[in-house]
C-alpha positions in Angstrom: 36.6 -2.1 32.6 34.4 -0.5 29.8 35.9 -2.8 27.3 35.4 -5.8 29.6 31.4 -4.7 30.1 30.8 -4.1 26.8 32.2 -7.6 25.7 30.4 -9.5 28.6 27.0 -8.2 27.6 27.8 -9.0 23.7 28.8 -12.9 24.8 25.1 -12.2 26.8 23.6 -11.5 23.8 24.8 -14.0 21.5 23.7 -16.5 24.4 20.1 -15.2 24.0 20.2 -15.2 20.7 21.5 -19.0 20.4 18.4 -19.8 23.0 16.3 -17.8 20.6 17.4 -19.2 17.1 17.4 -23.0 18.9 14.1 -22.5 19.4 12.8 -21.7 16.1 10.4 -23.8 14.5 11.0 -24.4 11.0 7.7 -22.8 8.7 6.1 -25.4 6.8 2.3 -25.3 4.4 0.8 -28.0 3.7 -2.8 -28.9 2.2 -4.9 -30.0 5.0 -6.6 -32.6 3.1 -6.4 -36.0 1.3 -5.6 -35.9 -2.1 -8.1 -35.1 -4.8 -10.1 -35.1 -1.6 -11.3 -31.5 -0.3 -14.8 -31.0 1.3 -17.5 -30.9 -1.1 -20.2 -28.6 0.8 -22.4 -28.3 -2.4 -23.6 -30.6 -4.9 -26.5 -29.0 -6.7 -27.3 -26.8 -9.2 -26.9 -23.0 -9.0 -30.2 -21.9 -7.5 -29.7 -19.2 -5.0 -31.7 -21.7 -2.3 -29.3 -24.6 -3.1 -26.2 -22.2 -2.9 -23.4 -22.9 -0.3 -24.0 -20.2 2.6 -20.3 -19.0 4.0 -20.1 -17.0 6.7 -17.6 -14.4 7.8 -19.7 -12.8 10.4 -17.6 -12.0 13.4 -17.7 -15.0 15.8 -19.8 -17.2 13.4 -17.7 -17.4 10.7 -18.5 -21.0 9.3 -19.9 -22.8 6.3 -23.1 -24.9 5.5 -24.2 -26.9 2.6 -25.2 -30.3 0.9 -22.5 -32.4 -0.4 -21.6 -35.6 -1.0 -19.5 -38.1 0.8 -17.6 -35.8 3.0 -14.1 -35.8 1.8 -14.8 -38.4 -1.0 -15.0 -38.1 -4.6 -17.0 -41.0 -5.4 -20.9 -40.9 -5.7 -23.0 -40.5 -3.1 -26.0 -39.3 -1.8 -26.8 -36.0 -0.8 -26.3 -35.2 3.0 -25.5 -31.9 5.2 -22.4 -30.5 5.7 -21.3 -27.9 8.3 -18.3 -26.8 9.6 -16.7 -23.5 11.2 -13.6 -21.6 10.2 -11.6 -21.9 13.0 -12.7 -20.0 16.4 -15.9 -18.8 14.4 -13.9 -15.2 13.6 -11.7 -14.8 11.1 -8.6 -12.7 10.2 -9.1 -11.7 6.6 -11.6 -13.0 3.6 -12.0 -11.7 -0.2 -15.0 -12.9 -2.5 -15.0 -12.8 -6.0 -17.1 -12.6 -9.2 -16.9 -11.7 -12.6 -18.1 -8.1 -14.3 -21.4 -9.0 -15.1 -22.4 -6.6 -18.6 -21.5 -8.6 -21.7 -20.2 -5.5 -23.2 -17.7 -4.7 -20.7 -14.2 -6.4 -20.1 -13.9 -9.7 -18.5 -12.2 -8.4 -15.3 -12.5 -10.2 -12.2 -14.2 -8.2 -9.4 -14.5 -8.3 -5.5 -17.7 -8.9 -4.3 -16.7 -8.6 -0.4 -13.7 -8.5 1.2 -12.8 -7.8 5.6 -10.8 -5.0 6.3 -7.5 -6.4 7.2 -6.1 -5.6 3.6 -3.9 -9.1 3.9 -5.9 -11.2 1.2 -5.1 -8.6 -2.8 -7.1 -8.3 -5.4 -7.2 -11.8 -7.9 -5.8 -11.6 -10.9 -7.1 -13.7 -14.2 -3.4 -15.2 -15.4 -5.1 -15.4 -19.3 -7.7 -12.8 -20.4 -9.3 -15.8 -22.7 -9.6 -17.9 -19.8 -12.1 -15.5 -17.9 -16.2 -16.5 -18.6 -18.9 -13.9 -18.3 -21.1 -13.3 -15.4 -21.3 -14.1 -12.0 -23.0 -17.0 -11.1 -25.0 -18.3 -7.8 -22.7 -20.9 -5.9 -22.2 -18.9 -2.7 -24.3 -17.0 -0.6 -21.6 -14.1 1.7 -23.0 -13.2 5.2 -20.8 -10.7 6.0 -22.4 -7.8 7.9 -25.5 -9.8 9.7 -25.2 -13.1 11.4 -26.5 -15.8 10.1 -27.9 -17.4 13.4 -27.6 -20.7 12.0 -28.1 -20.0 8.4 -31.8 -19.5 8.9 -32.1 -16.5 7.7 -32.8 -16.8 3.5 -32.3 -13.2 2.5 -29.6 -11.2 4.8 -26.6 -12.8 3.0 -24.3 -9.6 1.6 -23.9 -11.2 -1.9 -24.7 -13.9 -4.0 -20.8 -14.9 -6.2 -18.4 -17.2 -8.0 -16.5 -16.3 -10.8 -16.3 -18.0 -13.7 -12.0 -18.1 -14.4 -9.7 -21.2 -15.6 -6.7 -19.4 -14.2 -6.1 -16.7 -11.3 -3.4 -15.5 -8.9 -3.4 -13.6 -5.3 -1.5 -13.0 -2.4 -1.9 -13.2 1.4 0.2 -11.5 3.7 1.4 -13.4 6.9 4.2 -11.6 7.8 3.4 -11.1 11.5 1.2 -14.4 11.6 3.0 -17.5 13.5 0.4 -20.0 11.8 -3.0 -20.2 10.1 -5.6 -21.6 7.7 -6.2 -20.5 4.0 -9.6 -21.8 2.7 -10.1 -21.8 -1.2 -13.6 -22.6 -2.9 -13.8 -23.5 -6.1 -16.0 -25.6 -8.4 -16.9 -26.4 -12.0 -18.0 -29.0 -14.6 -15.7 -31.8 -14.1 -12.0 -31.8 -14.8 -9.0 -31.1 -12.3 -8.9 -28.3 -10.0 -5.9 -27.4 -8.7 -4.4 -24.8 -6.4 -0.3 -24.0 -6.2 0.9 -22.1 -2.8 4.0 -20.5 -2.6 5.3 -19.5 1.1 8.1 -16.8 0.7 10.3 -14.4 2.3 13.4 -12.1 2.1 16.1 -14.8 2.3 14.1 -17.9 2.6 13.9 -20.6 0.4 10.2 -20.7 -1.0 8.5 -23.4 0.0 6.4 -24.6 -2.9 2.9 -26.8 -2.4 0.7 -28.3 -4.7 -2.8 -29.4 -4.3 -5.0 -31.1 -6.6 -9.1 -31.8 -7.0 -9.7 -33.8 -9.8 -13.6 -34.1 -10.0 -15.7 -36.1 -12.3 -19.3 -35.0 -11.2 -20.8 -31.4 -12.3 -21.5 -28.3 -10.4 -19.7 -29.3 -7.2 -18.4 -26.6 -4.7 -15.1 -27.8 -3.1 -13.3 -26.2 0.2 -9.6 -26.3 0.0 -8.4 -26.3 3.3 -4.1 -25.7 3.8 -2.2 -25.1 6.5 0.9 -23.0 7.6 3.2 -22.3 10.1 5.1 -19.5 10.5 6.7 -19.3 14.4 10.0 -18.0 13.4 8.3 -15.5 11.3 10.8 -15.6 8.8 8.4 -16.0 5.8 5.9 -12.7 4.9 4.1 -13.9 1.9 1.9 -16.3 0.7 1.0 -16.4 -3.3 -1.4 -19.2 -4.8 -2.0 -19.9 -8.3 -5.7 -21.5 -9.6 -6.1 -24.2 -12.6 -8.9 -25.6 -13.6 -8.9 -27.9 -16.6 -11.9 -26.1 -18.5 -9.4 -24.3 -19.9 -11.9 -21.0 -21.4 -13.1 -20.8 -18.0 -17.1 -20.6 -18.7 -17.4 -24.3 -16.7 -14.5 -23.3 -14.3 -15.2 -21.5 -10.8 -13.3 -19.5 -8.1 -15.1 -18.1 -5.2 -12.9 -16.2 -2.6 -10.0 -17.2 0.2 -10.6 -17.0 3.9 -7.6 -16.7 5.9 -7.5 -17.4 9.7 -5.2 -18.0 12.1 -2.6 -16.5 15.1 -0.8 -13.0 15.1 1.7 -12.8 16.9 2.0 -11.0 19.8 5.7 -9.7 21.6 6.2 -10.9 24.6 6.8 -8.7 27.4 9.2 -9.4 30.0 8.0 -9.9 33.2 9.7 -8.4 36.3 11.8 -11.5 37.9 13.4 -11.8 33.8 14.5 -8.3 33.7 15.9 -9.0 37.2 17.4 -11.9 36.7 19.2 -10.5 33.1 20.4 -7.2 35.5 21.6 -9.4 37.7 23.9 -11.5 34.9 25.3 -8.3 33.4 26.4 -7.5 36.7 27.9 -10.5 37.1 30.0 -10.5 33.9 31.3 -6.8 34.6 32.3 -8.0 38.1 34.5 -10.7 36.2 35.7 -8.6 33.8 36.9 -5.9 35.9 38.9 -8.7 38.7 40.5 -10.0 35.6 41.6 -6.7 34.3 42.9 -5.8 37.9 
């Protein structure tokens, strides 16, 4: 009878797990946005009070700016842009900027950064394709909330790093889907960012995204998308080009990642009951057809 219990509640399992595995979805990441088309949200020069304001600020998280033709890279005039990153709080963010002292090395440096730890350090790809100094393109409001974006001096930082080439990673591993936003800008040329979606035993899934901009000093959002429900994949890494290839026209500003943990579900009552009940059910026929 042991041997017939123990079988019935493996061919139980197996059953669950076929019910599970069926309904999987498979992951995908995609760029959520036409292409050569992300949202310009500035189009000026880089004077702190013409500066893109980006919030992270818990329940406010959001952006604000003056762009162009929303979504368009042909001229237009300039016009207000706003926006919020998804539910107005978001689950990670990291800002960057470049050391500032002509003397030092031409390291890229964070400038803020949430507490999650998901978003790593950047890392310039080519040492010769890092610029000097940080320049004015975003103003962070991290800590105090920007009620609007009235406010003109409780931003936590002013940054953008001057860089050609750079690399990250973003952990998802217990995230069933989400947003990554990228903002970048520079003199012309083609930016363009390359996600990689990755995990133990998955096929990567490899996306590219390009911004090829004729018109100077424009900040771009790079929105993409990913889902993850099967939570197979654990990592995202992204890879930055822009065509100024020594960097000093080029600019990276930071990643903002939002989106859904995931959460077990815990059975309720009646399912446990009902499960009981089956494994019960299975011994009982076990044990007549061993007798």
């Amino acid at each position: 009878m042991i041997k017939s219990l123990v079988r019935s509640v493996v061919i139980l399992s197996l059953v669950i797990a076929g019910l599970a595995v069926s309904a999987a979805q498979a992951a995908w990441l995609t760029p959520n946005f036409e292409p050569n088309k992300p949202l310009e949200i500035m189009n000026t020069n880089e004077d702190t009070d013409d500066a893109a304001d980006i919030s992270v600020f818990p329940g406010t998280a959001g952006f604000q700016g003056v762009g162009g033709n929303p979504n368009s890279n042909t001229t237009g005039e300039p016009a207000p842009v706003a926006g919020a990153f998804g539910d107005g709080t978001v689950v990670d963010y990291r800002f960057f900027g470049n050391v500032i002292d002509e003397s030092a090395s031409l390291e890229l440096v964070t400038r803020a950064s949430g507490e999650a730890g998901r978003i790593g350090t950047v890392t310039a790809t080519h040492a010769d394709n890092v610029s000097n100094g940080d320049i004015n393109f975003l103003k962070i409001w991290e800590t105090t909330d920007p009620a609007g974006f009235t406010s003109t001096a409780d931003y936590t930082t002013n940054t953008m790093a001057r860089v050609a080439d750079a690399t990250g990673t973003i952990d998802i591993s217990d995230m069933t889907d989400g947003d990554i936003y990228f903002l970048a800008a520079g003199y012309g040329g083609t930016e363009r960012f390359t996600l990689t979606m990755s995990g133990d035993g998955q096929v990567d899934i490899v996306e590219v995204g390009d911004a090829s901009w004729p018109r100077p000093n424009r900040v771009h959002l790079h929105d993409w998308t990913f889902d993850n429900s099967d939570l197979l994949y654990d990592t995202i890494s992204y890879d930055f080009y822009h065509g100024d290839r020594d960097g000093s026209a080029a600019r990276f500003g930071g990643v903002i990642l939002d989106g859904t943990l995931f959460i077990a579900p815990v059975p309720e009552p009646s399912t446990l009951a009902l499960a009981a009940f089956g494994l019960l059910g299975l011994a009982f026929f076990g044990w007549r057809k061993r007798n």
